[in-house]
C-alpha positions as a printed NumPy array, in Angstrom:
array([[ 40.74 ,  -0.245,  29.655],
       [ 36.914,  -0.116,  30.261],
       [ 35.181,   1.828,  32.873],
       [ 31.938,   0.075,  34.232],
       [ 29.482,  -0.061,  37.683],
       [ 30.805,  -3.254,  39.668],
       [ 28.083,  -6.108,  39.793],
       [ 28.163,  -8.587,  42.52 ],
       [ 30.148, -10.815,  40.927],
       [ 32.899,  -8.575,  41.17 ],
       [ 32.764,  -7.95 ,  45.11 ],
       [ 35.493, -10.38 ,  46.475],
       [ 38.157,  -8.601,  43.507],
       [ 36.823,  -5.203,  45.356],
       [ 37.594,  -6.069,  48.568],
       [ 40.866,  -7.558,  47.818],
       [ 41.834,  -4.06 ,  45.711],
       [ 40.33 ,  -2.297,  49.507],
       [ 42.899,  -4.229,  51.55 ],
       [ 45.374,  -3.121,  49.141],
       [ 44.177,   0.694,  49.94 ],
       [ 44.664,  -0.413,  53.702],
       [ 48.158,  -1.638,  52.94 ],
       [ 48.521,   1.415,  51.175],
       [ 47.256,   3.948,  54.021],
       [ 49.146,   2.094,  56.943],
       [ 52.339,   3.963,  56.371],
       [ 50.441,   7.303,  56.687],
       [ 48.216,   6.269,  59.835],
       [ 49.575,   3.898,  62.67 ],
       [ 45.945,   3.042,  63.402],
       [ 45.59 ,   1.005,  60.218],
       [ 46.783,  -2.995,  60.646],
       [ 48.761,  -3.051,  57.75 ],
       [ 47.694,  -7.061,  57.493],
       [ 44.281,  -6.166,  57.29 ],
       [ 42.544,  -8.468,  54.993],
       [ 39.027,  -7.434,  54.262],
       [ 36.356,  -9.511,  53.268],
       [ 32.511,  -9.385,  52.455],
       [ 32.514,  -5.996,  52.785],
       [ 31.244,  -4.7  ,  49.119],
       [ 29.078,  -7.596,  48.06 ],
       [ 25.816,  -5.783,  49.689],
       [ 26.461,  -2.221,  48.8  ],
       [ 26.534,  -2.965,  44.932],
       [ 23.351,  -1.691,  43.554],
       [ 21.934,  -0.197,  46.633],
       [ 20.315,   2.991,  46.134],
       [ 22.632,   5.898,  46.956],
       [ 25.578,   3.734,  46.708],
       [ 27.941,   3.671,  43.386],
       [ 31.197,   1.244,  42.897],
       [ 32.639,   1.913,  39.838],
       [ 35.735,  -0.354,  38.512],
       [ 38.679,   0.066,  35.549],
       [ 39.197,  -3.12 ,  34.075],
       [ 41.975,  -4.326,  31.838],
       [ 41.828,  -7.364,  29.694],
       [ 39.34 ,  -8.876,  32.393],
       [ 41.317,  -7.819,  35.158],
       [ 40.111,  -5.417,  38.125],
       [ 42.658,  -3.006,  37.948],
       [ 40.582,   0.051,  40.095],
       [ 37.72 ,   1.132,  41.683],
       [ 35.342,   3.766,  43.498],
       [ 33.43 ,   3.537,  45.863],
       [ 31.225,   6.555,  47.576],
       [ 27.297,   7.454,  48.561],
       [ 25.457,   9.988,  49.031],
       [ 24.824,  11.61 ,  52.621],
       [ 21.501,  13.327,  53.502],
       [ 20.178,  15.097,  56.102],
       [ 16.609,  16.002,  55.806],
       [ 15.786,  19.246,  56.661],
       [ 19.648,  20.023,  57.541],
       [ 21.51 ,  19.694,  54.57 ],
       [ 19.835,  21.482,  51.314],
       [ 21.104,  18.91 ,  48.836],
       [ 22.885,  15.538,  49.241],
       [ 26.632,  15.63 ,  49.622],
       [ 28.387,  12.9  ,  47.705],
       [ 30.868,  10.829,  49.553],
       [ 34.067,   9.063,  47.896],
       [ 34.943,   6.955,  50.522],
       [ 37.529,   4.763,  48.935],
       [ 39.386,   4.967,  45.603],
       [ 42.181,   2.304,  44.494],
       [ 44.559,   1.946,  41.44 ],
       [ 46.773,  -0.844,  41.005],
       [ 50.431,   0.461,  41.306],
       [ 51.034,  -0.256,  37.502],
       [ 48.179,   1.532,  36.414],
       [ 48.519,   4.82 ,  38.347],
       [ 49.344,   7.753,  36.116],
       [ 47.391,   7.104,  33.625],
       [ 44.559,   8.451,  34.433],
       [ 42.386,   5.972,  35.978],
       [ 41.735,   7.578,  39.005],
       [ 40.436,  10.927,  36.919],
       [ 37.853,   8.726,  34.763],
       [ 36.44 ,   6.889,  38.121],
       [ 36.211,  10.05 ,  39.849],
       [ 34.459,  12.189,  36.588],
       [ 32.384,   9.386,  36.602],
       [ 31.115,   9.332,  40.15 ],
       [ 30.89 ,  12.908,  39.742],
       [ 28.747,  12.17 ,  37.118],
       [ 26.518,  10.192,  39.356],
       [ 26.549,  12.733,  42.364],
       [ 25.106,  15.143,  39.548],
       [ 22.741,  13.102,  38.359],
       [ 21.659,  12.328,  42.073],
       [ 21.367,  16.177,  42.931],
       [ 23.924,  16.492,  44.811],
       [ 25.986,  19.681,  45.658],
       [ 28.975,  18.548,  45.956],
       [ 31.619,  15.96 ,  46.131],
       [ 33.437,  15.476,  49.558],
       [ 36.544,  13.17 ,  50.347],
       [ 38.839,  12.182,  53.539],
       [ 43.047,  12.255,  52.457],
       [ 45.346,  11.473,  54.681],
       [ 47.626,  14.738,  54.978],
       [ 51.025,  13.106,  54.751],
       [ 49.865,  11.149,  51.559],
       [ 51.003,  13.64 ,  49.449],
       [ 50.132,  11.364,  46.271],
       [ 46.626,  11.336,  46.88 ],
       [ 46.464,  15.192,  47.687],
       [ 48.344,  16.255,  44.126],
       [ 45.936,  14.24 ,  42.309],
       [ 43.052,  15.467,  44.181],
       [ 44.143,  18.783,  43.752],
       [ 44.858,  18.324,  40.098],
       [ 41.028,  16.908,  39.847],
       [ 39.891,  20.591,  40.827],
       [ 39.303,  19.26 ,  44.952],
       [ 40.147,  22.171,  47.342],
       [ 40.242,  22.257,  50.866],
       [ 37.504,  23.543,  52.631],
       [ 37.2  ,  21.947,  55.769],
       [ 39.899,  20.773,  58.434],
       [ 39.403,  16.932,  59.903],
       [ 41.303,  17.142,  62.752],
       [ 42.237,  14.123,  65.132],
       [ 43.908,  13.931,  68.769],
       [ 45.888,  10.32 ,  69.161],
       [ 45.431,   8.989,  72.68 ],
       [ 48.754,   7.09 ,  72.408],
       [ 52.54 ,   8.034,  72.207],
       [ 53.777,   6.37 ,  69.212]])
């Protein structure tokens, strides 16, 4: 398996592996349309200053990927924060540590970037996601908190 920064060519792959994520996440939040199909929605972030996709591939095959940014607010925040916004690995390839080498790699980047830290969104009831993240040294230190404005 080879870990590398997505190029454009690899954008419509991306966005099929972020539906996939939707799919995923639409058992944990009844907001999500769990037939979501997303498209164009990478191919003008790759590259862009700030921005990092990184991908897993196997044999040629787009198996995961990263993406995140960094957020800044001048004169408010100190130092960047970096953002992982979305992180996928194909069912087959989970557990074996994929989603570690993506992440020490945008870590890398949010480093490198001088950033002070790296900052995520988990769904509390996807317990999955919040053992790996905790194994991967994330703690909590913030609450997100949300009011629905429907009975399910």
């Amino acid at each position: 398996m080879k870990l590398r920064d997505a190029t454009t060519a690899d954008a419509a792959r991306l966005d099929m592996l972020l539906t996939s994520l939707i799919h995923d996440e639409a058992q944990y939040d009844p907001n999500l349309n769990g037939s979501y199909v997303v498209t164009d929605n990478y191919r003008d972030r790759i590259g862009l200053e700030g921005h990092k996709l990184l991908l897993i591939e196997d044999g040629g095959e787009i198996v995961a990927f990263l993406y995140g940014f960094l957020y800044e607010i001048p004169g408010m925040l100190a130092k960047p924060i970096a953002i992982l916004d979305a992180l996928y690995v194909e069912e087959a390839y989970r557990r074996k540590g994929c989603a570690a080498q993506l992440i020490s790699a945008f870590k890398a980047f949010a480093a490198e970037s001088g950033a002070c830290r790296v900052e995520l969104k988990v769904l509390s009831r996807n317990e999955t996601a919040l053992r790996l993240y905790e194994k991967l040294s994330f703690k909590e230190t913030k609450k997100y908190m949300a009011m629905d404005l429907w009975e399910h």
